[in-house]
Biopython code that builds the backbone (N, CA, C, O; Angstrom):
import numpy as np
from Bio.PDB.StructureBuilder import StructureBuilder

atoms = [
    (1, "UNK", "N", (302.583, 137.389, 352.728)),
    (1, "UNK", "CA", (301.735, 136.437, 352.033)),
    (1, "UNK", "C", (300.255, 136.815, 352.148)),
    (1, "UNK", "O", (299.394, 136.738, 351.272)),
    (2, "UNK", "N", (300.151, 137.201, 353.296)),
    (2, "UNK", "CA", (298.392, 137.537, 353.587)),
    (2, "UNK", "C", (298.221, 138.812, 352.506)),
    (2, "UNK", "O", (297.321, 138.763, 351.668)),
    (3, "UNK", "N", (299.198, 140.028, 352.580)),
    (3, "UNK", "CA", (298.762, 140.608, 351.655)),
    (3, "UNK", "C", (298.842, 140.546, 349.984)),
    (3, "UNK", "O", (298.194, 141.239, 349.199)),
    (4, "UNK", "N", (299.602, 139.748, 349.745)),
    (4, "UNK", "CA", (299.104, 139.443, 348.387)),
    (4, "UNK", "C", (297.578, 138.544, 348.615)),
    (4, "UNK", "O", (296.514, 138.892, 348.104)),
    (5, "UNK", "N", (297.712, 137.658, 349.257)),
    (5, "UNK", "CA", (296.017, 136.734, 349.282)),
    (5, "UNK", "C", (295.083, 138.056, 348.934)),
    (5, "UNK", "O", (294.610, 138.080, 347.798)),
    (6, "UNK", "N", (294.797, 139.096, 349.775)),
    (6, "UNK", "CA", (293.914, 139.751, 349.427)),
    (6, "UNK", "C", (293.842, 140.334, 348.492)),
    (6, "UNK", "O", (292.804, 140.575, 347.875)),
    (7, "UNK", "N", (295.213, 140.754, 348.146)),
    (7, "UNK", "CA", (294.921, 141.517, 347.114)),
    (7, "UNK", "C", (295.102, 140.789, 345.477)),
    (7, "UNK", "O", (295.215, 141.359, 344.391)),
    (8, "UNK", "N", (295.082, 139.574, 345.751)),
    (8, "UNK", "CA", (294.673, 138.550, 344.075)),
    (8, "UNK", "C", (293.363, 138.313, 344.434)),
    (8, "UNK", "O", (292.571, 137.979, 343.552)),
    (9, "UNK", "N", (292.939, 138.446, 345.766)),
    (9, "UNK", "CA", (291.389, 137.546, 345.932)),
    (9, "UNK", "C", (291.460, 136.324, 346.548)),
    (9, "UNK", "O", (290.587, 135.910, 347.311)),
    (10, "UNK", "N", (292.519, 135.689, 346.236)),
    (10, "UNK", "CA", (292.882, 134.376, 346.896)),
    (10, "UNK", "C", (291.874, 134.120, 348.490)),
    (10, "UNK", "O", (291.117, 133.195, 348.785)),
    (11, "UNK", "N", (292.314, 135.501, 349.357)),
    (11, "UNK", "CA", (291.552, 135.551, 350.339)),
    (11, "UNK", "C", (290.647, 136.191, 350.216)),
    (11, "UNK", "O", (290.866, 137.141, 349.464)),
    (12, "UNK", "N", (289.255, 136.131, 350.766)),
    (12, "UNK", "CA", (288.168, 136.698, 350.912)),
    (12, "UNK", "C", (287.440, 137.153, 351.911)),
    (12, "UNK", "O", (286.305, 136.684, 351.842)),
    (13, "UNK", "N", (287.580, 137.820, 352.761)),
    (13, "UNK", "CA", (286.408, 137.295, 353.834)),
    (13, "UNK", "C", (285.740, 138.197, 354.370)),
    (13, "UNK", "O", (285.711, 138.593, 355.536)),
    (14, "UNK", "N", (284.733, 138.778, 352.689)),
    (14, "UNK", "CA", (283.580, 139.823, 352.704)),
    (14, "UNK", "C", (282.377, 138.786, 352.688)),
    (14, "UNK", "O", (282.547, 137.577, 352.533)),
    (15, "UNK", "N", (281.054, 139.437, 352.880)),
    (15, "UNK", "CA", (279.869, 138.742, 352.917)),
    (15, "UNK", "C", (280.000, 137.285, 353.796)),
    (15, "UNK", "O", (280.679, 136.940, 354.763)),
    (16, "UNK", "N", (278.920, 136.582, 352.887)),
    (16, "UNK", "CA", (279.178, 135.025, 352.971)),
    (16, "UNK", "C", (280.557, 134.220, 353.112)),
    (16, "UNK", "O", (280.602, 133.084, 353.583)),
    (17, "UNK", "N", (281.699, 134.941, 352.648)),
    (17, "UNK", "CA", (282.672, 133.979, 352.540)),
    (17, "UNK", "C", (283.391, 134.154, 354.248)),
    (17, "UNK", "O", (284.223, 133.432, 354.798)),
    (18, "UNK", "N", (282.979, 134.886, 354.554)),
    (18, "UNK", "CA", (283.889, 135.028, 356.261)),
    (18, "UNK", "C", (283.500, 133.263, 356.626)),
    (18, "UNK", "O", (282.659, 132.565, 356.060)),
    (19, "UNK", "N", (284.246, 132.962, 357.527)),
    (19, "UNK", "CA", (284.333, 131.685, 358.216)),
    (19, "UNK", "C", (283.349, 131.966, 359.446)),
    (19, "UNK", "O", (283.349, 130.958, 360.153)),
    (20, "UNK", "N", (282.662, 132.778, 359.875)),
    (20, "UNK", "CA", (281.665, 132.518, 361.157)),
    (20, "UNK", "C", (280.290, 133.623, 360.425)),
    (20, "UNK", "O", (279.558, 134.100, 361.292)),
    (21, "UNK", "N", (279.996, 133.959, 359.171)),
    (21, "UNK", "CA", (279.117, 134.317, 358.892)),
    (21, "UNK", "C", (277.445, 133.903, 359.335)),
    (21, "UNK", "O", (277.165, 132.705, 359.313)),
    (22, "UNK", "N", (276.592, 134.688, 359.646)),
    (22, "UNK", "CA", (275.289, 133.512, 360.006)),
    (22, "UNK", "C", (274.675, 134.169, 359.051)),
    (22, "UNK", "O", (273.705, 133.466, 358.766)),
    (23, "UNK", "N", (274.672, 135.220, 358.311)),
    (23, "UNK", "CA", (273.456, 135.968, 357.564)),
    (23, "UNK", "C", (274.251, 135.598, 356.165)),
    (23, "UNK", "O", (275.462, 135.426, 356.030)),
    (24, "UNK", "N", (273.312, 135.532, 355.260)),
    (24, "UNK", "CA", (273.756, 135.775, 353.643)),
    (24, "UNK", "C", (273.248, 136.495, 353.161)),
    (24, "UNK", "O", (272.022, 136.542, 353.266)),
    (25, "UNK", "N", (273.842, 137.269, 352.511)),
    (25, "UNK", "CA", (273.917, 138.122, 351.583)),
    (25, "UNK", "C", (272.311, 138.862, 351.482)),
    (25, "UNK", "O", (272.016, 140.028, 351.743)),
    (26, "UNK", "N", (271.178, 137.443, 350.882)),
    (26, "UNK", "CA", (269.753, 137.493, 350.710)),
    (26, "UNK", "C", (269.206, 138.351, 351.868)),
    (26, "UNK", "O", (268.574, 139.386, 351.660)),
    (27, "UNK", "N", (269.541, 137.760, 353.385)),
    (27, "UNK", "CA", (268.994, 137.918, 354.261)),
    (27, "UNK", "C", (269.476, 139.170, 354.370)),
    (27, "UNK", "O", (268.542, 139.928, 354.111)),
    (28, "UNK", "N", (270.607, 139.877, 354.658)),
    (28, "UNK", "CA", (270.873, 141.359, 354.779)),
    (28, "UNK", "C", (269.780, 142.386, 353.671)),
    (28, "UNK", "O", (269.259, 143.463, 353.959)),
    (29, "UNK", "N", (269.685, 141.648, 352.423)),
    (29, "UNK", "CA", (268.555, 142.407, 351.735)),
    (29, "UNK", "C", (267.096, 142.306, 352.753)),
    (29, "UNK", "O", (266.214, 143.163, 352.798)),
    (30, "UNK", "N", (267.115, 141.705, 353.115)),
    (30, "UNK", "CA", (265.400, 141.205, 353.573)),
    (30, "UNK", "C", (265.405, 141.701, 354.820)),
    (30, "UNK", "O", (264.340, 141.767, 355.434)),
    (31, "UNK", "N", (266.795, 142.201, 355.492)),
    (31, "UNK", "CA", (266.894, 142.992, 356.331)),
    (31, "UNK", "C", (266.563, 144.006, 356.554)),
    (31, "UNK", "O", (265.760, 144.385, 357.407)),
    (32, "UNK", "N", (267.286, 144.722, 355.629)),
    (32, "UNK", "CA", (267.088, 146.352, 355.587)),
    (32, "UNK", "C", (265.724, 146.611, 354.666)),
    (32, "UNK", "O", (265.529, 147.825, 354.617)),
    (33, "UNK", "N", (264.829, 145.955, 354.003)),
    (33, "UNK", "CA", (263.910, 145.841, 353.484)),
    (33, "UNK", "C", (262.617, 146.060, 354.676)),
    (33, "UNK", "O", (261.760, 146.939, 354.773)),
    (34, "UNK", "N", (262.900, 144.885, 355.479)),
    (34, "UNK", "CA", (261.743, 144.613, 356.709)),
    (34, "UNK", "C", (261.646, 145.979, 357.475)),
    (34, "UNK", "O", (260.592, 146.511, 357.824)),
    (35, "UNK", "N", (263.456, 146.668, 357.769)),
    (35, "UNK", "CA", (263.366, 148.029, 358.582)),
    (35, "UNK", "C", (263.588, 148.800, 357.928)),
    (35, "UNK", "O", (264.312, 149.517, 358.617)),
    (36, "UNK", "N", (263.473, 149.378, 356.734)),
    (36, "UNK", "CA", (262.965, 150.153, 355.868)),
    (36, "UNK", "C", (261.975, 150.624, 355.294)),
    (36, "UNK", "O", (261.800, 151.824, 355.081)),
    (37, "UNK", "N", (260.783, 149.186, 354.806)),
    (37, "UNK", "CA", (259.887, 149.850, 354.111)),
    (37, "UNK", "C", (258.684, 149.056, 354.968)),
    (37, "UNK", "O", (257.530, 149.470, 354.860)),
    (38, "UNK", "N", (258.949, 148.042, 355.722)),
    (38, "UNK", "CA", (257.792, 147.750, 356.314)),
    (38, "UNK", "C", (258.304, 148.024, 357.443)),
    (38, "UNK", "O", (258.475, 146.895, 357.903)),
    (39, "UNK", "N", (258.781, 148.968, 358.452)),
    (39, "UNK", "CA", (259.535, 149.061, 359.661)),
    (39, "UNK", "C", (259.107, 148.418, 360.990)),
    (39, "UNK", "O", (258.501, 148.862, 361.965)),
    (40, "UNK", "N", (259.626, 147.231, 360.692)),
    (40, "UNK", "CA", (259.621, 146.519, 361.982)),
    (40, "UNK", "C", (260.568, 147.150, 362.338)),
    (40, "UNK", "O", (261.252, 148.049, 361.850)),
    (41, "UNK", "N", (260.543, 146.254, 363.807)),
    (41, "UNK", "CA", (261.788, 147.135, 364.956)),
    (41, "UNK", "C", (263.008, 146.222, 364.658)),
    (41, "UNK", "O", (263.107, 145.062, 364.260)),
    (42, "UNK", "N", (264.047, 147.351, 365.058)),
    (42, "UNK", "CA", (265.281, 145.991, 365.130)),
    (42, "UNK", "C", (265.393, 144.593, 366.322)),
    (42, "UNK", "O", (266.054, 143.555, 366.343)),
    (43, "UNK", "N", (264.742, 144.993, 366.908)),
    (43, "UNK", "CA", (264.715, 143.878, 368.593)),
    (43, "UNK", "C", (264.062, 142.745, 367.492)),
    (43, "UNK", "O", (264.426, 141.569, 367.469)),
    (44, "UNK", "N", (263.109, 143.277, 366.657)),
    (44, "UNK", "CA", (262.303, 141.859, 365.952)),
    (44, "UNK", "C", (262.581, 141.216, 365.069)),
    (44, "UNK", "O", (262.154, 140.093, 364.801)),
    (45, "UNK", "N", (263.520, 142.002, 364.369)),
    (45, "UNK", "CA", (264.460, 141.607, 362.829)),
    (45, "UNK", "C", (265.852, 140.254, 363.419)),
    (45, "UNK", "O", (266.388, 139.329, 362.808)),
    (46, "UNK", "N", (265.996, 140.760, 364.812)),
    (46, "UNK", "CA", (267.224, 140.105, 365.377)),
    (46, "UNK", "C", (266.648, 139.093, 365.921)),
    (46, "UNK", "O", (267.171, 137.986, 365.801)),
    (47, "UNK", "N", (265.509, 139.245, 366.600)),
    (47, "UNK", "CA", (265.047, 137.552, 367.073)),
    (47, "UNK", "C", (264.758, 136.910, 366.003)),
    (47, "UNK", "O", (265.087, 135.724, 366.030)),
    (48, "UNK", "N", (264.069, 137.416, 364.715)),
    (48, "UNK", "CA", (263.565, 136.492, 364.126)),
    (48, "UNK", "C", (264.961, 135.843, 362.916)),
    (48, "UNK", "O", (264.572, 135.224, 361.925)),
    (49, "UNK", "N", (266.272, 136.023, 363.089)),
    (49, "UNK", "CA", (267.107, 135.833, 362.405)),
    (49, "UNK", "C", (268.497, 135.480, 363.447)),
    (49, "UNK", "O", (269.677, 135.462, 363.099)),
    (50, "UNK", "N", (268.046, 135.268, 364.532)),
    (50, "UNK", "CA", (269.386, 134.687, 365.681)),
    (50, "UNK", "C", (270.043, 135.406, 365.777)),
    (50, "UNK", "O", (271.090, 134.878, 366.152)),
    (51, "UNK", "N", (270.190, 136.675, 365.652)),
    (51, "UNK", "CA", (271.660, 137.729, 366.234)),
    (51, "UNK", "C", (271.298, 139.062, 367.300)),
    (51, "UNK", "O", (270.380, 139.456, 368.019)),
    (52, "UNK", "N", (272.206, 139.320, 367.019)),
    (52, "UNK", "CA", (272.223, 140.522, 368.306)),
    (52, "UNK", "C", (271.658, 141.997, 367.544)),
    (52, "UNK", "O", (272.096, 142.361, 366.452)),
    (53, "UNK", "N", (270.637, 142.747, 368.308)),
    (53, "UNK", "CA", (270.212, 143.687, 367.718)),
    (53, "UNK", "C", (271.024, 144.876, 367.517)),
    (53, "UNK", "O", (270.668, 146.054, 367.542)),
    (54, "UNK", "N", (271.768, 144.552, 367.386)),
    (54, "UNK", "CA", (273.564, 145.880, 367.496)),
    (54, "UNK", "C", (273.532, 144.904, 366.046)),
    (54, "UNK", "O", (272.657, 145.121, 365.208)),
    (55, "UNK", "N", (274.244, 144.157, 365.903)),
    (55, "UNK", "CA", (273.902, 143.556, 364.732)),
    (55, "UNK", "C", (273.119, 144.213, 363.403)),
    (55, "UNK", "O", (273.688, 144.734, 362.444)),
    (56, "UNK", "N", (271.874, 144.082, 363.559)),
    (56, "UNK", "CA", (270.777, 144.422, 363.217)),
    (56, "UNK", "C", (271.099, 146.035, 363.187)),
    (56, "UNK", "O", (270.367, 146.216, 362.213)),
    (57, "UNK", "N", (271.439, 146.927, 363.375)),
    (57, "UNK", "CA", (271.729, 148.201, 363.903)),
    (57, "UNK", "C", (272.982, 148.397, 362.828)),
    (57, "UNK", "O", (273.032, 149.139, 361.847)),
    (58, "UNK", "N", (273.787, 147.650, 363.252)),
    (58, "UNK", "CA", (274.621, 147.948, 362.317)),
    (58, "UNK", "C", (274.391, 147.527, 360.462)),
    (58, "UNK", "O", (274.964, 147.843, 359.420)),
    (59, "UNK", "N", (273.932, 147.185, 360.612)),
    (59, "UNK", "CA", (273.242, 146.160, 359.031)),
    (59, "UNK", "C", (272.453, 147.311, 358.516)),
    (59, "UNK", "O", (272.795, 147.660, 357.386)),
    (60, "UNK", "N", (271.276, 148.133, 359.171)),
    (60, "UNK", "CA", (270.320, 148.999, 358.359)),
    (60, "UNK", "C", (271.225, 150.303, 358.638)),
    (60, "UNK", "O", (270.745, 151.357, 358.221)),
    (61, "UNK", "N", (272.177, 150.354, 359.136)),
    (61, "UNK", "CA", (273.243, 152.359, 359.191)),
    (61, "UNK", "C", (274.188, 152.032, 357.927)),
    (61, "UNK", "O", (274.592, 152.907, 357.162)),
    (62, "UNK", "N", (274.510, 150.577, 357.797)),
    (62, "UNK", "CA", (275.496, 150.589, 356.598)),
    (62, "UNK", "C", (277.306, 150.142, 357.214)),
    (62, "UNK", "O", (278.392, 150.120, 356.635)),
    (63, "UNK", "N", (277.115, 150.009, 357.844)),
    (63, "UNK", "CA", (278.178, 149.779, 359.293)),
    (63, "UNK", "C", (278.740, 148.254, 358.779)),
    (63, "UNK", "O", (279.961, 148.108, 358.724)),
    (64, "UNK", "N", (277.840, 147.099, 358.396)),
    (64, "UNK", "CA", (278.251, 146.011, 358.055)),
    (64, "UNK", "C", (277.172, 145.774, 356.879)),
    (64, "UNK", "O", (275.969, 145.951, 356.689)),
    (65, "UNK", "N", (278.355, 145.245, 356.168)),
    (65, "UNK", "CA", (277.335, 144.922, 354.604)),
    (65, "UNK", "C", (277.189, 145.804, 354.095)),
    (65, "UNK", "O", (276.362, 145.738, 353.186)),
    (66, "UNK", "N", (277.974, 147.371, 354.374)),
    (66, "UNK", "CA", (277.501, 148.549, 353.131)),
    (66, "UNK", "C", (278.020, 148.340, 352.063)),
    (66, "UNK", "O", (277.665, 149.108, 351.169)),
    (67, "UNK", "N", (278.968, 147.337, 351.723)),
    (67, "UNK", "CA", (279.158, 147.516, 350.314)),
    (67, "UNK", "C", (278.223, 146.735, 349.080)),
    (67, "UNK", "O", (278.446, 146.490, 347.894)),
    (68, "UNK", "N", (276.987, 146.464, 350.061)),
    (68, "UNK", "CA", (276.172, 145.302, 349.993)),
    (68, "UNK", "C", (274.518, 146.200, 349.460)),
    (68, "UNK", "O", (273.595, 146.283, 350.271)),
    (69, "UNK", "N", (274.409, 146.735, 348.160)),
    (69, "UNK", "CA", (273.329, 147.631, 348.039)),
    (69, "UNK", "C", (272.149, 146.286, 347.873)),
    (69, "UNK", "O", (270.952, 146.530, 347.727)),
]
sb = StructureBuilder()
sb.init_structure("model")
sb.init_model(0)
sb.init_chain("A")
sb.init_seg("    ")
for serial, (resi, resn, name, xyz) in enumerate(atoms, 1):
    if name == "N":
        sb.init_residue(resn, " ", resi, " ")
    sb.init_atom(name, np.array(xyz, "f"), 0.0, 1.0, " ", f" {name:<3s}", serial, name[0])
structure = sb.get_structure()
C-alpha cells in the first residue's frame, strides 16, 4: 500500500509536506542565497532560523532540498 501511495502521490513527504518540517521551501531559497551570495557563515544562517548547522550544511551542498533549485 505504501508503495503505491508514493507512487500516485497520494503520499508525499518532500519539502513542506514532511510531518516535522521547520523550513519552507522560501526559506531554503533565502538559505542558500544568504551563504552564497552574501556569505554569511552557516553557525549564523542556523541560529537565525532554529536548526542545527549540519542542517544548514546540508541545505547549501545539496544534501537536503536538492531537488529544490
Amino acid at each position: 500500500n505504501l508503495k503505491h501511495a508514493y507512487a500516485t502521490g497520494l503520499r508525499n513527504t518532500k519539502g513542506e509536506r514532511h510531518a516535522r518540517v521547520k523550513l519552507t521551501e522560501q526559506d531554503v531559497r533565502e538559505i542558500r542565497s544568504l551563504y552564497s551570495v552574501q556569505k554569511i557563515s552557516i553557525e549564523r544562517i542556523a541560529k537565525r532560523y532554529g536548526v542545527a548547522s549540519g542542517t544548514i550544511h546540508n541545505i547549501t551542498s545539496g544534501r537536503n532540498w536538492g531537488w529544490l533549485k
